[in-house]
Residue, then its C-alpha position, 0 to 999 in steps of 0.5 A: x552461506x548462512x543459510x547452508x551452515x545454520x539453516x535459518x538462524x541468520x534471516x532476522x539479520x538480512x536488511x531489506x526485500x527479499x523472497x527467497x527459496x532455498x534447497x539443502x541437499x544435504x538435509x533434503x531440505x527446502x526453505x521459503x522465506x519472505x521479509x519482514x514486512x512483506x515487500x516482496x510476495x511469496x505463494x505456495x501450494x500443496x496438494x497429492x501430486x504437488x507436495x509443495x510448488x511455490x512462486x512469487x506470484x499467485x496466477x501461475x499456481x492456478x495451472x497445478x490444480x486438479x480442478x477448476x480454481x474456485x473462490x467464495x462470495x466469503x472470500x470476496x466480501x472479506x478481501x474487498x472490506x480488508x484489503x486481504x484474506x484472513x490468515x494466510x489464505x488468498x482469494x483463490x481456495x487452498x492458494x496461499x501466502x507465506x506471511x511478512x517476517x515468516x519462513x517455511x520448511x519442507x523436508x519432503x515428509x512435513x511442512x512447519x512455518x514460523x516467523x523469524x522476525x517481527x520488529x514489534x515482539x519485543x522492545x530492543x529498539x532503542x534510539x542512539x542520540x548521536x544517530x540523527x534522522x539525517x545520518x541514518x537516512x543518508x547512509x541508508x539512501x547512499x547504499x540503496x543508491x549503490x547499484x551496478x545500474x543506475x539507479x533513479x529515483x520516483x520524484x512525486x513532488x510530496x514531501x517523501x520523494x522530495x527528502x530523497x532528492x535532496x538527500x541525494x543530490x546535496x548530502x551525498x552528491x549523486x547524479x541522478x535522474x527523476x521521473x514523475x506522473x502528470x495529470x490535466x487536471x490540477x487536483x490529481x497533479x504534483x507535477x509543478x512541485x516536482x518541477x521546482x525541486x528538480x529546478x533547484x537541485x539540478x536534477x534532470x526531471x523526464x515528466x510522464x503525462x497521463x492521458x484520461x483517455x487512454x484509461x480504458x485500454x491501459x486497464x485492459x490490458x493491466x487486467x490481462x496481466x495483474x498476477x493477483x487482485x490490487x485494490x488500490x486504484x493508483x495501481x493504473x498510474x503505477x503501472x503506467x509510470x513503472x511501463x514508461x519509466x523502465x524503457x529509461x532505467x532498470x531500478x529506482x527509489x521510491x518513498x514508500x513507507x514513510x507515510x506508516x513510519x512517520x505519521x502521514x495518513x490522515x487518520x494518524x491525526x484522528x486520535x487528536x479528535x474527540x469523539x464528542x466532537x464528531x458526534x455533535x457535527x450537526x449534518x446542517x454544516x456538513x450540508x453547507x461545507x458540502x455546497x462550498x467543497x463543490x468548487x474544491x481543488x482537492x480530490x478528497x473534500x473536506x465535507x467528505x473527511x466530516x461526512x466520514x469522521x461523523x459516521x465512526x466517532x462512536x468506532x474505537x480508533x483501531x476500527x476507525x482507520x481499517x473503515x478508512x482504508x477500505x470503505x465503499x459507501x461511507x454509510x452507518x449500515x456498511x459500517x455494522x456490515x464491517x463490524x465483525x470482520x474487523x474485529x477478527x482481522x485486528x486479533x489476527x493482526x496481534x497488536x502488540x502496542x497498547x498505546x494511541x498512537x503507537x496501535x495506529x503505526x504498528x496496525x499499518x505496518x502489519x497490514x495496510x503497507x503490505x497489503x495495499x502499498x508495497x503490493x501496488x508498487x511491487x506489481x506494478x513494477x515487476x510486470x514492467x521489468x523494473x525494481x522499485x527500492x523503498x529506502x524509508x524501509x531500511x531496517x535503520x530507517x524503521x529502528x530509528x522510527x520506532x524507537x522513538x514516540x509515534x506522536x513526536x511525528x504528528x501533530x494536529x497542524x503537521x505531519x512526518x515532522x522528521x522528513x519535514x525537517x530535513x526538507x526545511x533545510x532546503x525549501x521551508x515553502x515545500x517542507x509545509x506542504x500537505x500530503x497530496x497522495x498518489x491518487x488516479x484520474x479514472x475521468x469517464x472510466x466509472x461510469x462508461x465501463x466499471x458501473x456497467x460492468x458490474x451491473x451487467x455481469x455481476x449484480x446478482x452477487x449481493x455484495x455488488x447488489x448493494x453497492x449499486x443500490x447505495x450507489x444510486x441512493x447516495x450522494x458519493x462523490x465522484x472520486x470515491x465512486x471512481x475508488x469504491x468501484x475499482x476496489x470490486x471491479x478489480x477483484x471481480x474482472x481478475x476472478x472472470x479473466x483467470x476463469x475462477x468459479x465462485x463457489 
């Protein structure tokens, strides 16, 4: 009704995901819009025969072009290096996406787009003493709760999910139930946290194990039905989940957001390091720590965190953690290689912050959530028939979040210290553990099928060429070798599985 009376001057109102389109008879009208951080996706295409078709995914596009869907090694290189293509372009020539906080008019003669809402463009967020984090969340949590099916939630065992189970189970007195993703092996398992906390809370807990054998036919058939490239290789353990929790619920919560809301990436902490300090690492204690991280429980070793750190101290911040977020090799010549296209995707980006760390949140909000975390989660979901509800993305949660001081989250010991505190209130133990991520045991998968893959059928393309060569010229570890390769093996393998011809 909104809509139909004032066209788009109510959208910056609307809370929460939403993809919508909608048609004004009277005005011959059609409106496209997408929310404000990109949660749910939105494509569109036009051509001569086609003046506008549009559809939440990119794949059933390909089907109204006049010709066979083409893409370049440009397009490649920058989506793998970025984690999108620039501006609003997708992977595939004259595809593209209508952006987070942006809506589009078509009145069957032109087609005009603007944004509608960005929480960055100005400064009205201010912070309500009286209005706590715990009060905001539990009324944010207790309306997401709120469905005409059950809803459950994704309980992880990290600090995130864990709120989200207390919140529920002893602020708001729901009965809900939990599901979580288990490993063999302990450096890729959360699986005993999410075990205790469900223990305390009365929490029914249904645990989903992953079998690393299984990995090579849940990747095929992911592959066959991935509606666009996802890079980010936890995209088979969602996937898993999403199919196995769906024959038990139709809609759950999930954490998502508050690791660029609150501070807890590792690289948030990056700005504490002075530069110097990464500079002067001697290699001959990289070398030693390397020796002794053989033996380490954790997925990411802290001699690979040096080996990174030490390669961008010279880096200004902003590029530092879009290297992070996308690197392949870890090596100097990658970086100079990424140089450029960073400084064009951080002028798309239009930061508005001039402030360490606020420049690191707003960064993530307009580019690594989307592009990487929602677009995982949302994918996942949806091919399974199930509704994934990011409660930390409430528009209370994220006005709360930013209007007060970035670093009131961080630390150099901590992190997202607002969540910790309300867990602390709960279990002190669990609220001091460190972020474990949601990262994917690919075992043999590497090496028996994404290597050989790439090296049969792709190594004349120079990108992967060189990342071959690294590959066998460099020390990687094996579960950054596992997340590099699935970052091209996924682009590369959904461009030869939907036909498109590199141009």
């Amino acid at each position: 009704n909104h809509l139909n009376r004032n066209d788009v001057s109510n959208l910056d109102n609307l809370n929460g995901m939403f993809s919508f389109a909608f048609y004004n008879n009277k005005k011959k009208k059609v409106t496209l819009a997408r929310d404000s951080l990109g949660v749910k996706p939105l494509y569109y295409y036009q051509n001569s025969n086609f003046p506008l078709v549009f559809s939440s995914e990119l794949k059933p596009l390909l089907i109204f072009k006049n010709k066979p869907s083409t893409t370049s090694e440009n397009k490649i290189k920058e989506l793998i290096y970025l984690g999108k293509n620039s501006l609003d372009s997708t992977i595939v020539d004259n595809i593209k996406f209508l952006e987070p906080g942006y809506y589009l008019e078509y009145n069957f003669k032109q087609t005009d787009k603007k944004k509608f809402k960005s929480y960055f463009d100005n400064s009205t967020n201010s912070l309500n003493k009286n209005n706590t984090f715990l009060n905001v969340f539990n009324n944010s949590l207790e309306d997401q709760l709120t469905a005409d099916v059950p809803v459950d939630i994704l309980l992880s065992g990290g600090i995130d999910s864990s709120a989200i189970a207390i919140a529920a189970k002893k602020h708001l007195n729901k009965s809900v139930n939990a599901f979580n993703l288990s490993y063999s092996k302990s450096q890729y398992d959360e699986n005993s946290a999410a075990s205790l906390i469900s223990n305390e809370l009365g929490i029914n807990l249904r645990t989903i194990n992953f079998d690393i054998n299984n990995n090579n036919s849940i990747i095929e058939e992911l592959m066959l039905k991935l509606p666009e490239p996802i890079l980010d290789p936890s995209i088979v353990g969602t996937y898993y989940l999403s199919k196995e929790v769906s024959k038990h619920t139709k809609s759950v919560i999930s954490g998502d957001g508050a690791d660029e809301l609150f501070g807890g990436y590792s690289w948030h902490k990056l700005y504490m390091l002075p530069s110097l300090f990464n500079r002067l690492l001697p290699d001959i204690l990289i070398k030693i720590v390397d020796i002794y991280s053989k033996n380490s429980e954790s997925y990411v070793t802290f001699s690979d965190k040096l080996k990174i750190y030490k390669n961008i101290s010279t880096l200004p911040i902003e590029k530092k953690i879009l290297y992070i977020q996308n690197f392949l090799l870890n090596s100097k010549k990658e970086i100079e290689d990424m140089n450029d296209l960073h400084t064009r995707y951080l002028k798309e980006l239009n930061i508005k912050n001039t402030k360490t760390p606020e420049i690191l949140r707003e960064i993530d909000m307009k580019s690594y959530l989307y592009t990487n975390i929602l677009k995982k989660s949302d994918t996942a979901s949806m091919l399974n028939g199930l509704e994934i509800r990011p409660v930390f993305l409430d528009d209370r949660i994220i006005k709360y979040a930013l209007a007060q001081p970035f670093e009131n989250n961080i630390s150099a010991f901590s992190s997202k210290i607002d969540i910790r505190n309300l867990v602390s209130r709960f279990n002190k133990d669990l609220a001091s553990r460190k972020k474990h991520g949601f990262p994917h045991d690919f075992g043999d998968w590497t090496q028996n099928v994404g290597l050989p893959y790439l090296k049969n059928n792709w190594s004349d393309l120079d990108l992967v060429n060189k990342y071959l060569k690294g590959v066998e010229e460099n020390n990687i570890s094996s579960y950054h070798l596992s997340r590099s390769t699935w970052k091209i093996f996924s682009v590369l393998k959904w461009i030869d599985v939907n036909r498109v011809k590199i141009n």
